[in-house]
C-alpha positions in Angstrom: -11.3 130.9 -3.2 -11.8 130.9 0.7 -7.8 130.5 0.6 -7.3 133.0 -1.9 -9.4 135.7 -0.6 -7.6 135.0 3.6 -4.0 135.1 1.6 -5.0 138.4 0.4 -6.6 139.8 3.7 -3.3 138.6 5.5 -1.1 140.6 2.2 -3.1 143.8 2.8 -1.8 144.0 6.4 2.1 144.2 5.0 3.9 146.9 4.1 5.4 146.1 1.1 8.1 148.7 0.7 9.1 148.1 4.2 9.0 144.6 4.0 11.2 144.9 0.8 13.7 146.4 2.1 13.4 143.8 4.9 14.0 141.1 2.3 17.3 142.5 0.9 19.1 142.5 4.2 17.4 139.4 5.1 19.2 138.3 1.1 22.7 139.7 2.1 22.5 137.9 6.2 22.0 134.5 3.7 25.1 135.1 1.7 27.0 136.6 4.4 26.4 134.1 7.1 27.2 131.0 4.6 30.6 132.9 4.4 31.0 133.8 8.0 30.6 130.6 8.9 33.1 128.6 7.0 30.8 127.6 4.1 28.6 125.6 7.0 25.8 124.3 5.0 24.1 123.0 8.9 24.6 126.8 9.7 22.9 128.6 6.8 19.6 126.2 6.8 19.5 127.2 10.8 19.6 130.8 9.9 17.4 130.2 7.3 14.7 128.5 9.9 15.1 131.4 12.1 14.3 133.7 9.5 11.4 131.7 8.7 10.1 132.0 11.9 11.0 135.6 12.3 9.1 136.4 9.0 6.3 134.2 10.6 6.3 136.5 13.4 5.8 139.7 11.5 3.2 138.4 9.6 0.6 137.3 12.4 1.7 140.5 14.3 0.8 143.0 11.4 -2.6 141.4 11.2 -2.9 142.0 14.7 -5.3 145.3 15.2 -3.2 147.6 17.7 -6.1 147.6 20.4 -4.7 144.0 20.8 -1.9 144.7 21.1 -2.6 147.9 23.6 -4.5 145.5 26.0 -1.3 143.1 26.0 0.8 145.5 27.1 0.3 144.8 31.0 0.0 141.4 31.2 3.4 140.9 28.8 4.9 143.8 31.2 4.3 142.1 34.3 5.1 138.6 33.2 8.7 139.4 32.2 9.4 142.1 35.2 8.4 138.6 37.0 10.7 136.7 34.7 13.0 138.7 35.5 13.1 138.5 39.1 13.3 134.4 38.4 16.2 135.2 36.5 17.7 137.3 40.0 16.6 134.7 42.2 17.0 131.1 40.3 18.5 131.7 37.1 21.6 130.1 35.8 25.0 131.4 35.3 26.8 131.0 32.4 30.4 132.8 32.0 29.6 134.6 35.3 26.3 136.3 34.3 22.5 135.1 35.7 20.9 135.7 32.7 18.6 132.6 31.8 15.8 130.4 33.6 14.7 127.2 32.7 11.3 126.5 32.3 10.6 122.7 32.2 11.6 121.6 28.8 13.0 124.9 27.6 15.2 127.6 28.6 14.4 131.3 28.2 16.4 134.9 28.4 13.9 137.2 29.8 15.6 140.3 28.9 14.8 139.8 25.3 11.2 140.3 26.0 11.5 143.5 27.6 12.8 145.2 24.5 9.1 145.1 23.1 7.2 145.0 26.4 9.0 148.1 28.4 7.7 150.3 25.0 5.1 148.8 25.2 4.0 149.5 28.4 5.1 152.8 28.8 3.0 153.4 25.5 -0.1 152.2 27.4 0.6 154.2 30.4 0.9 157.5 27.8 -2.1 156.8 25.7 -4.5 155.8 28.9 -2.9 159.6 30.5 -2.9 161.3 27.0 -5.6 163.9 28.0 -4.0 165.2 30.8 -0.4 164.6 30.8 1.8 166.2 33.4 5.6 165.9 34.3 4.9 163.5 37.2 3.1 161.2 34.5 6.8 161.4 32.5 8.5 160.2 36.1 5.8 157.3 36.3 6.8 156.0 32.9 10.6 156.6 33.6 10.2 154.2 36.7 8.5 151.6 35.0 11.3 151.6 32.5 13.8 151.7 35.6 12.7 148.6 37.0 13.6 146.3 34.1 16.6 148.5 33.0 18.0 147.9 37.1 17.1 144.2 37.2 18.8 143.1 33.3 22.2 145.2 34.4 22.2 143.4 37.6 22.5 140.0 35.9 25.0 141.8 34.7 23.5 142.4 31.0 24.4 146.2 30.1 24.4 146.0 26.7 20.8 144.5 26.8 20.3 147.1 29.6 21.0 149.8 27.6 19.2 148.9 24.2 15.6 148.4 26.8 16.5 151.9 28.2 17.2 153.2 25.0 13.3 152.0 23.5 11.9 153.2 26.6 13.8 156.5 26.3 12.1 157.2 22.4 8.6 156.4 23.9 9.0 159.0 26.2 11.0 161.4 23.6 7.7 160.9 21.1 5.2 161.7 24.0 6.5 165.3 24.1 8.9 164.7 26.9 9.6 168.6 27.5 13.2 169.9 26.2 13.9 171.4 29.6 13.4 168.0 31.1 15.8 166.1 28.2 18.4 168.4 28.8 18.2 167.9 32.3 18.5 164.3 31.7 21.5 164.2 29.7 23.1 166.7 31.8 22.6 164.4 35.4 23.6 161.5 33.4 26.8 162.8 32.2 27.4 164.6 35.7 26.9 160.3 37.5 29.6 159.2 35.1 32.1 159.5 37.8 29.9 157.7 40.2 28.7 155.2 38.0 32.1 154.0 36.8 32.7 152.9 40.7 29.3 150.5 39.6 30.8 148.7 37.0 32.2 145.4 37.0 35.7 145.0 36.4 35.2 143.4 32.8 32.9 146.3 32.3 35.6 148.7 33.2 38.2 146.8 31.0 36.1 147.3 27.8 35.9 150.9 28.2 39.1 151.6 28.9 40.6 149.1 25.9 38.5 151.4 23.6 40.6 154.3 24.6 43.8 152.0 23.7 43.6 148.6 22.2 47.1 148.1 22.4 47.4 148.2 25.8 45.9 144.4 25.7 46.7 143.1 22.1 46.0 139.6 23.1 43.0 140.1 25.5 40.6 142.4 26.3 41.9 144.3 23.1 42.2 141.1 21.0 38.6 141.9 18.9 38.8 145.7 18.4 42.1 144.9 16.9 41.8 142.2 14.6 37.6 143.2 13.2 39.5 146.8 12.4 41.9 145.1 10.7 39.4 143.1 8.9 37.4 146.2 8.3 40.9 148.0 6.8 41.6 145.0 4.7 38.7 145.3 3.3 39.9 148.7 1.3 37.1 150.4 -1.1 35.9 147.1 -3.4 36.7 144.5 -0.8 38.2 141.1 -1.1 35.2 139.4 -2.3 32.4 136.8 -1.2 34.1 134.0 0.3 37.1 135.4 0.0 38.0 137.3 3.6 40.7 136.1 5.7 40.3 137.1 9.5 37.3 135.4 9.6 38.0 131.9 7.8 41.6 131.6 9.6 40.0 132.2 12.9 41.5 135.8 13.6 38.3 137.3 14.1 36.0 136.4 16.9 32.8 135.3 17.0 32.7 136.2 13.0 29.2 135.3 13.2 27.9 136.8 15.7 28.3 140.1 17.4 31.7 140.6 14.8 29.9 139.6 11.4 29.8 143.7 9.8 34.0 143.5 10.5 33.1 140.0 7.7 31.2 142.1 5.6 33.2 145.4 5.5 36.6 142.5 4.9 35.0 141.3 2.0 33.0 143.9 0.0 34.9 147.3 1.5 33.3 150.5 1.7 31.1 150.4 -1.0 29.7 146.9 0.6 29.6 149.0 3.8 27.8 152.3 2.5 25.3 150.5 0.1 24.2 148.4 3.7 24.3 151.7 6.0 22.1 153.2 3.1 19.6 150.1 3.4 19.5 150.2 7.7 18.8 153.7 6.8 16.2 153.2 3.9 14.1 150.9 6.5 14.5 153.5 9.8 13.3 156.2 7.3 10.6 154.3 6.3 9.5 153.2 9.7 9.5 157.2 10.5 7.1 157.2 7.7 5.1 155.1 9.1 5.0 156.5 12.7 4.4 160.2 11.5 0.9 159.1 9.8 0.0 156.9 13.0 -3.7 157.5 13.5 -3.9 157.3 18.2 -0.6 158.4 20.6 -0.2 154.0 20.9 0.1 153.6 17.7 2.8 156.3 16.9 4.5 156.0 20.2 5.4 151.8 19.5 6.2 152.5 15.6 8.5 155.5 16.6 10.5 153.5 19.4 10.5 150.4 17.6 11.8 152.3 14.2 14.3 153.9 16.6 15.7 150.9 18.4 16.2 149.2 15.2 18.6 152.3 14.5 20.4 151.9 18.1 21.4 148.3 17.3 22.9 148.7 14.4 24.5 151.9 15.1 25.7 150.4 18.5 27.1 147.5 16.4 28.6 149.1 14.2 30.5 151.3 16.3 31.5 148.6 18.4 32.9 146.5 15.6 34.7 149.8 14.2 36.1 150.9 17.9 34.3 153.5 18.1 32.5 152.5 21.0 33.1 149.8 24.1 31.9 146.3 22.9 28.8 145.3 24.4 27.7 142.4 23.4 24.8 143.5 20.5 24.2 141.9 17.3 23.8 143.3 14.1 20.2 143.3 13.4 19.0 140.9 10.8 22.4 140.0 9.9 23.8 138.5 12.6 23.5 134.3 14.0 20.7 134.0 15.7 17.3 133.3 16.3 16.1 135.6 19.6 17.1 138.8 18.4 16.1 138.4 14.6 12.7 137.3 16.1 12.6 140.6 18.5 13.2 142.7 15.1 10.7 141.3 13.1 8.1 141.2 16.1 9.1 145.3 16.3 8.3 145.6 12.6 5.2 143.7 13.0 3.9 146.3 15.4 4.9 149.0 12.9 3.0 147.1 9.9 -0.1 146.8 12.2 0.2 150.9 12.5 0.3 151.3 9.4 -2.5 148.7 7.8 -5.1 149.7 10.6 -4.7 153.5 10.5 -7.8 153.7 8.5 -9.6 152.0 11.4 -9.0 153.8 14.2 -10.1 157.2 15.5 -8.1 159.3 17.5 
């Protein structure tokens, strides 16, 4: 009975619809990753393990009341800020980028953390200043997120750069950063374009300007736009069925599993394949909007609206990268794509919006 009766305390912390919806696309990575990967039996029961965990994750994190998670947010900021400077200073290269540190036994990529803990922090600083927030509190906040978003492009990581800038960038859009202020902000950035292109690695500026033309480059930097738009095209409305795509299981498309795996999915279930999964991503941000709108303290609404959000940059960042509509960057598709970091990130994200939502009852403004 004891058993029973902690199962169901640890159930009424879950948002069932959300985690639902969570399910399905967790259903369709399953199938499409068995595929993706050349019918790799080793491969799928990884996946599956790191979905385990993931789920795991979201579980313990939903039952965790958000005052924890509010007094977590320094200590988690300042350990991978730290991390992070490890990374600058002793990290290893691999491919010509610092981005990991070893750590005795294990070896970590600090960056990753800094998705939840930059929200997280600038959350803290918001809800601690909630009573008398002025515009030099949003230029506190935006320096905090600078100092994370500076030191991940530096390794150089600017996809990952980005995606952190982009989270930190909702918490401040959900604290009423004033439109005056937001149109400034997108007008100075725009202006630096020039500036910031002289910035960018060579690699960097290769991607960008393959986007523009593919063809210039058929066989290198254009080689992936190419052949996942072909795989996408191929695809036509029904698709060419489960198990059935070409460009990933003759080798034409790159990392199929990875970064490229919606180019797999549009190849072999088309555009109806394509729209029923744009309509789930969407399903599960419109939920998490939900969720965020009915948050009970500025914390609570601030972490479920960026994390809701962020969820939506990845997979519209993916997606337009796999499609060419945007320069490829390196980001997986969330909860569909290989691997066990970034499905782990997600479901921590979704944890924290659970948690808003179960404890609202609890907690006064």
């Amino acid at each position: 009975m004891r058993i029973k009766r902690w199962l169901l305390k640890v159930a009424s912390h879950l948002d069932f619809p959300l985690l639902l919806l969570l399910f399905v696309l967790m259903i369709l990575s399953l199938f499409l990753q068995y595929s993706a990967s050349g019918e790799d039996k080793a491969h799928l029961l990884m996946h599956g393990l790191n979905m385990l965990v993931a789920l795991a994750v979201l579980i313990i994190v939903a039952n965790i009341p958000p005052p924890y998670l509010l007094a977590l947010a320094v200590p988690l900021y300042t350990t991978g800020v730290i991390l992070l400077v490890g990374v600058a200073l002793f990290g290893d290269v691999v491919n010509g980028s610092r981005r990991w540190l070893h750590l005795g036994v294990t070896r970590i990529q600090p960056s990753e953390i800094l998705k939840i803990a930059a929200p997280l922090m600038l959350a803290w600083y918001f809800h601690y200043h909630e009573a008398t927030l002025r515009l030099k509190d949003y230029g506190i906040a935006a320096l905090l997120l600078a100092i994370p978003v500076a030191l991940v492009a530096r390794q150089p990581d600017l996809g990952t750069a980005l995606l952190i800038a982009a989270s930190g960038f909702y918490v401040l859009f959900f604290a009423g950063l004033p439109w005056r202020v937001l149109l400034s902000m997108i007008a100075a950035g725009a202006a630096s374009l020039p500036i910031l292109w002289h910035f960018l690695h060579d690699y960097q500026k290769r991607r960008i300007l393959t986007l523009l033309n593919p063809e210039q480059d058929p066989l290198g930097a254009g080689y992936h736009i190419i052949q996942s738009s072909i795989a996408i095209g191929s695809g036509g409305s029904f698709g060419k069925g489960w198990l059935h795509g070409t460009q990933a299981h003759l080798d034409f498309l790159p990392e199929h599993s990875t970064d490229f795996v919606f180019a797999v999915f549009g190849e072999e279930f088309g555009l109806l394949g394509n729209v029923f999964l744009l309509l789930l991503y969407l399903a599960i941000i419109t939920r998490g909007l939900m969720i965020t709108v009915n948050a009970s303290t500025l914390f609570a609404r601030l972490m479920a609206g960026s994390v809701t959000l962020a969820f939506f940059t990845y997979a519209f960042v993916n997606m337009g990268m796999v499609s060419g509509l945007l320069p490829v960057v390196g980001i997986p598709l969330p909860m569909m794509s290989y691997g066990g970091t970034a499905m782990v990130i997600v479901m921590l994200g979704f944890g924290i919006v659970m948690s808003v939502k179960s404890h609202r009852k609890l907690i006064k403004s």
